[in-house]
C-alpha positions in Angstrom: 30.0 3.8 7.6 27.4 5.4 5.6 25.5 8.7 6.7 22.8 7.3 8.7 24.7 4.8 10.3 27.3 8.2 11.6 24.3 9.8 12.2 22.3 7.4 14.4 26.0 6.4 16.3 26.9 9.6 17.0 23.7 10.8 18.3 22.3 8.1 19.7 22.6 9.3 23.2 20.8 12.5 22.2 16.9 10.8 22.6 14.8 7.8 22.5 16.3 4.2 22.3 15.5 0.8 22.9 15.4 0.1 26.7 18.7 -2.4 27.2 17.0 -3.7 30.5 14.8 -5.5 27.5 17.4 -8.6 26.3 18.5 -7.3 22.8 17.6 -11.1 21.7 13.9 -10.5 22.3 14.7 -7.2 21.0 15.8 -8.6 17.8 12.7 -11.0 17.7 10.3 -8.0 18.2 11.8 -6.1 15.4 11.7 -8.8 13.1 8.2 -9.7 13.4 7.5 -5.9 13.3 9.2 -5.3 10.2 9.5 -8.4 8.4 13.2 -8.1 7.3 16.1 -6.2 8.2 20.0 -6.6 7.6 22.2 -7.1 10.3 23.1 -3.1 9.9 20.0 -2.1 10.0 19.3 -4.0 13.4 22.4 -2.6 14.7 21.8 1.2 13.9 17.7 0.8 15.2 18.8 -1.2 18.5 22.1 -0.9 19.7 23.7 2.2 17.8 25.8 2.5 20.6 27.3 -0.7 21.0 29.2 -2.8 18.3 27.7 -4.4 15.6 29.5 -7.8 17.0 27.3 -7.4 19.9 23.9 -7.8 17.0 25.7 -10.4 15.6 26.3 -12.6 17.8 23.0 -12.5 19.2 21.6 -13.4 15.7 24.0 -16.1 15.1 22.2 -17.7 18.8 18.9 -16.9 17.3 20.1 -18.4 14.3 21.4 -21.6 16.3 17.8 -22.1 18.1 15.9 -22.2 14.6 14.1 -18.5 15.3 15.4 -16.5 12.7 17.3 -17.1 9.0 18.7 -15.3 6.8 20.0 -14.9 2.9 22.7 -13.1 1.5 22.2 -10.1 -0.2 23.8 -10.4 -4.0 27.1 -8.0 -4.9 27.2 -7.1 -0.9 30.3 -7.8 0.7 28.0 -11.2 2.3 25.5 -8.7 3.6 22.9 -10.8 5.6 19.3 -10.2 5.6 17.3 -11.2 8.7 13.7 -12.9 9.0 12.0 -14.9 11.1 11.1 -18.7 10.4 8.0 -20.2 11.1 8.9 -21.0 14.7 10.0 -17.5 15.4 6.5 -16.2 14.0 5.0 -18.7 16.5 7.0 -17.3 19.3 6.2 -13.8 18.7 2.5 -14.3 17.9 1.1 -13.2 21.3 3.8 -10.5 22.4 1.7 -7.5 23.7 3.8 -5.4 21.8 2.9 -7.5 18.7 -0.7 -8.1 19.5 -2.6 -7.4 15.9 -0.1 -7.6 13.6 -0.3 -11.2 11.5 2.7 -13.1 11.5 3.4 -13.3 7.9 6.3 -16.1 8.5 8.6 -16.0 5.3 8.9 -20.0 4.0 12.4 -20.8 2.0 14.8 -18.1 1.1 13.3 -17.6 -2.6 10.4 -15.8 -0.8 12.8 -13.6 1.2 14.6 -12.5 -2.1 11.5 -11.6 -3.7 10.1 -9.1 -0.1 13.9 -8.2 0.2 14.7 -4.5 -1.8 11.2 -3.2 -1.2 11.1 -4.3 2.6 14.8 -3.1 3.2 13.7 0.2 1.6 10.8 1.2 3.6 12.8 0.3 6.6 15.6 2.2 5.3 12.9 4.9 5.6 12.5 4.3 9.1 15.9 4.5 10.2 16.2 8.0 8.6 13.5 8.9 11.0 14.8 7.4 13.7 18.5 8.9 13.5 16.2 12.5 13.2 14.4 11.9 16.6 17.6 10.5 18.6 19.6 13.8 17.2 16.6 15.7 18.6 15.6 14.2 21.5 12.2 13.1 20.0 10.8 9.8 20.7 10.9 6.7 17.6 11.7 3.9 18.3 11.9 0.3 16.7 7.8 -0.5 17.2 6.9 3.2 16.3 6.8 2.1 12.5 4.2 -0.6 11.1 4.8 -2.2 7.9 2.0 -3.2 5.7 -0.9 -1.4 6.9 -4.6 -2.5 5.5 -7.9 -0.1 6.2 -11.1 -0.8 4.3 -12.1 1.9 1.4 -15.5 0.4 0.3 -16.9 -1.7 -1.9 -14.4 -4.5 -1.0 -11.4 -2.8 -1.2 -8.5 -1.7 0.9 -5.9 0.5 0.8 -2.8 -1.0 1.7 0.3 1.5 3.4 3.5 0.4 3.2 4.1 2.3 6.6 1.9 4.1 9.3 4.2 5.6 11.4 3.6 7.1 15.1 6.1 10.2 15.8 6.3 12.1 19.4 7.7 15.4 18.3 9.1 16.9 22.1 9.4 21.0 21.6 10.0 22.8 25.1 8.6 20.7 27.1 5.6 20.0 25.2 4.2 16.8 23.3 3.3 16.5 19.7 2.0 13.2 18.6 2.0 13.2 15.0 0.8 10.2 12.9 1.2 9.4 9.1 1.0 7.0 6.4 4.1 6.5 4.2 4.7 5.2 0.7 7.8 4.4 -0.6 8.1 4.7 -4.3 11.5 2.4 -6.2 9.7 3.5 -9.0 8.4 0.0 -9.8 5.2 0.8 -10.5 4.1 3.6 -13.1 3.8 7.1 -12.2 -0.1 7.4 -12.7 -0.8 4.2 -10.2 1.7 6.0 -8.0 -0.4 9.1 -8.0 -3.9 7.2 -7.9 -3.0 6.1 -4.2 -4.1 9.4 -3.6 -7.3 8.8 -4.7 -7.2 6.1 -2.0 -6.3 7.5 0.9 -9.1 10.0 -0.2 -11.7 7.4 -0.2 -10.3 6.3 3.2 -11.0 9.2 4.7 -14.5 9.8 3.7 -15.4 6.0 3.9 -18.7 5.6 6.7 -19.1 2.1 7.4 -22.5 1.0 6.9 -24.3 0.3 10.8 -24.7 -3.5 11.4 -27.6 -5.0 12.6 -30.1 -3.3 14.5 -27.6 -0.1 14.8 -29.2 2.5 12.7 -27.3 5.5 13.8 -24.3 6.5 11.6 -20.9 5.2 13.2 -19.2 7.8 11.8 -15.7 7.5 9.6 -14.1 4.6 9.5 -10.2 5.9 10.4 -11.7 7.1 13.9 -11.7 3.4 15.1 -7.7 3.5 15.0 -6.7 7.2 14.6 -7.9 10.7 16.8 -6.7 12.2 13.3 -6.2 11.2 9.9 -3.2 11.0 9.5 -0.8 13.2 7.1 -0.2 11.0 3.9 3.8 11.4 3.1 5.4 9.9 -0.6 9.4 8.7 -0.6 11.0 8.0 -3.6 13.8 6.7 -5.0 15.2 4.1 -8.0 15.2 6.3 -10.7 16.8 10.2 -12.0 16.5 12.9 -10.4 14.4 14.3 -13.2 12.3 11.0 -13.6 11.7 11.6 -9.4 10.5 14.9 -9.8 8.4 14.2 -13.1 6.5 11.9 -10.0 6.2 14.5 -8.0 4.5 17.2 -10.2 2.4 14.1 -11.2 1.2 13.3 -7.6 0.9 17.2 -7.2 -1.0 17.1 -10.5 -3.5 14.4 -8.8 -4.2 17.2 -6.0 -5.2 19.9 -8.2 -7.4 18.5 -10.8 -8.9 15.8 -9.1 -12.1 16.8 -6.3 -12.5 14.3 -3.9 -8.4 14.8 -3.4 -8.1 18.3 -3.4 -10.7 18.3 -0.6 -8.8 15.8 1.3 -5.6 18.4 0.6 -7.2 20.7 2.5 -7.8 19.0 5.0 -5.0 16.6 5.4 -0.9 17.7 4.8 0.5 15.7 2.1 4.2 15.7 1.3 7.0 14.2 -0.9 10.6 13.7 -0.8 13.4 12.0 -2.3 15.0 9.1 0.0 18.5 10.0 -0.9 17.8 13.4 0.6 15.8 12.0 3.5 19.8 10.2 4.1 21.5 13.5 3.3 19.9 16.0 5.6 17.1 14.3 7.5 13.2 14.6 7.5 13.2 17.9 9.4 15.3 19.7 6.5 13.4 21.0 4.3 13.3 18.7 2.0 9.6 17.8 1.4 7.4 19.0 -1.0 4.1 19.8 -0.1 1.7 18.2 -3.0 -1.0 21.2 -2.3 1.7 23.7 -3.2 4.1 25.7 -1.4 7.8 25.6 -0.8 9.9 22.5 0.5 9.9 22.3 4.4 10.1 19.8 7.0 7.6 17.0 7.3 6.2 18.5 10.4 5.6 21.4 8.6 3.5 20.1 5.9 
């Protein structure tokens, strides 16, 4: 059992999970159409950390048998099965309030699940790190609280894509802290300088005004108001690559805050952080572990 997996277990008492008055087979539906993919660990330790994993998979293996869900094997895993939903499961899920918004992006043959598979297992490996954190301290996170693939409008026809917004209820004596953030999760795929342009982006995003339509004249104000009370902090996990080569990306995205001026505005304004996955694993996202791209020591991502 790795150190999430003990961690989520162990704690899972401790705060927010999954209702089990909900079936865990809609459950397991939900989560997939949320999150695209997820092994059969992964559903275990988000849904039913208490329970046995037997309990996950035979509800899959049901799923499975009514033509909902598939799967493929992950290569050199010990038979480790990844979970998506097929076409009729996408159908299925389609209208679920929960749901409601969020395209169905229904995976066709098992060559196109490879392909999604280490970067979607990754940002949901993300997720879970988050979500052991709030059960240890009695925060709410749950299974819905994390959207993959996130699109908002920057002008002049593009978008900025997120690979995660999450929503976060930090609970400190008695009182509510709803926190929000984007999060990008770096296997070090791409090169360091597109890495650090996203910045840029999420920059533009938040000074992007769409123009009025029709007779509406009066300014409607920035865009991210239409789904967010406040922008949300911008937060950078990385991984697949040497220590050295992960914090040669960090000084670069920290680089990007200083010398460009549209993002050192936004700096001010908005925290931005980074952190290595592995010690997102180790300690959990309220060590301090983050670095804060506008300077400063490492601290905890609700510190930024």
């Amino acid at each position: 059992m790795d150190l999430t997996t003990a961690r989520a277990t162990e704690q899972a008492s401790a705060g927010f999970t999954p209702s089990p008055t909900e079936p865990l087979k809609h459950q397991l539906l939900a989560t997939l159409a949320q999150h695209r993919m997820a092994s059969t660990r992964q559903l275990h330790v988000l849904l039913r950390p208490d329970r046995s994993r037997q309990s996950v998979s035979e509800r899959l293996n049901d799923l499975l048998g009514e033509r909902l869900v598939d799967f493929v094997v992950l290569p050199q895993s010990h038979r480790t099965r990844v979970w998506y939903l097929t076409q009729k499961g996408a159908r299925l899920t389609r209208d679920w309030p929960a749901l409601r918004g969020r395209p169905p992006y229904p995976i066709t043959s098992a060559t196109a699940a490879s392909l999604k598979t280490p970067h979607t297992l990754t940002v949901l490996r993300t997720h879970l790190a988050f979500v052991a954190d709030a059960r240890r301290r009695g925060d709410e996170h749950g299974h819905l609280d994390w959207t993959p693939e996130v699109f908002h409008a920057i002008g002049d026809g593009e978008k900025v894509v997120a690979d995660a917004v999450m929503h976060y209820t930090l609970i400190e004596a008695q009182q509510r802290r709803k926190l929000r953030a984007f999060v990008e999760v770096d296997r070090a795929t791409m090169s360091s300088e597109r890495l650090a342009a996203k910045l840029i982006e999420y920059a533009r995003l938040w000074t992007y005004e769409p123009q009025p339509i029709g007779r509406r004249r009066q300014a409607v104000g920035p865009g991210w108001l239409r789904w967010y009370p406040v922008f949300p902090r911008v937060m950078f996990v990385l991984t697949g690559a040497g220590r050295q080569a992960m914090d040669n990306r960090i000084s670069d995205l920290k680089a990007m805050v200083a010398h460009h001026p549209l993002v050192a505005e936004f700096a001010r304004e908005v925290p931005l952080g980074a952190v290595v996955l592995e010690d997102l694993d180790a300690y959990g996202p309220t060590a301090d572990v983050w670095v804060p791209l506008a300077g400063g020591k490492a601290r905890p991502w609700t510190e930024l």
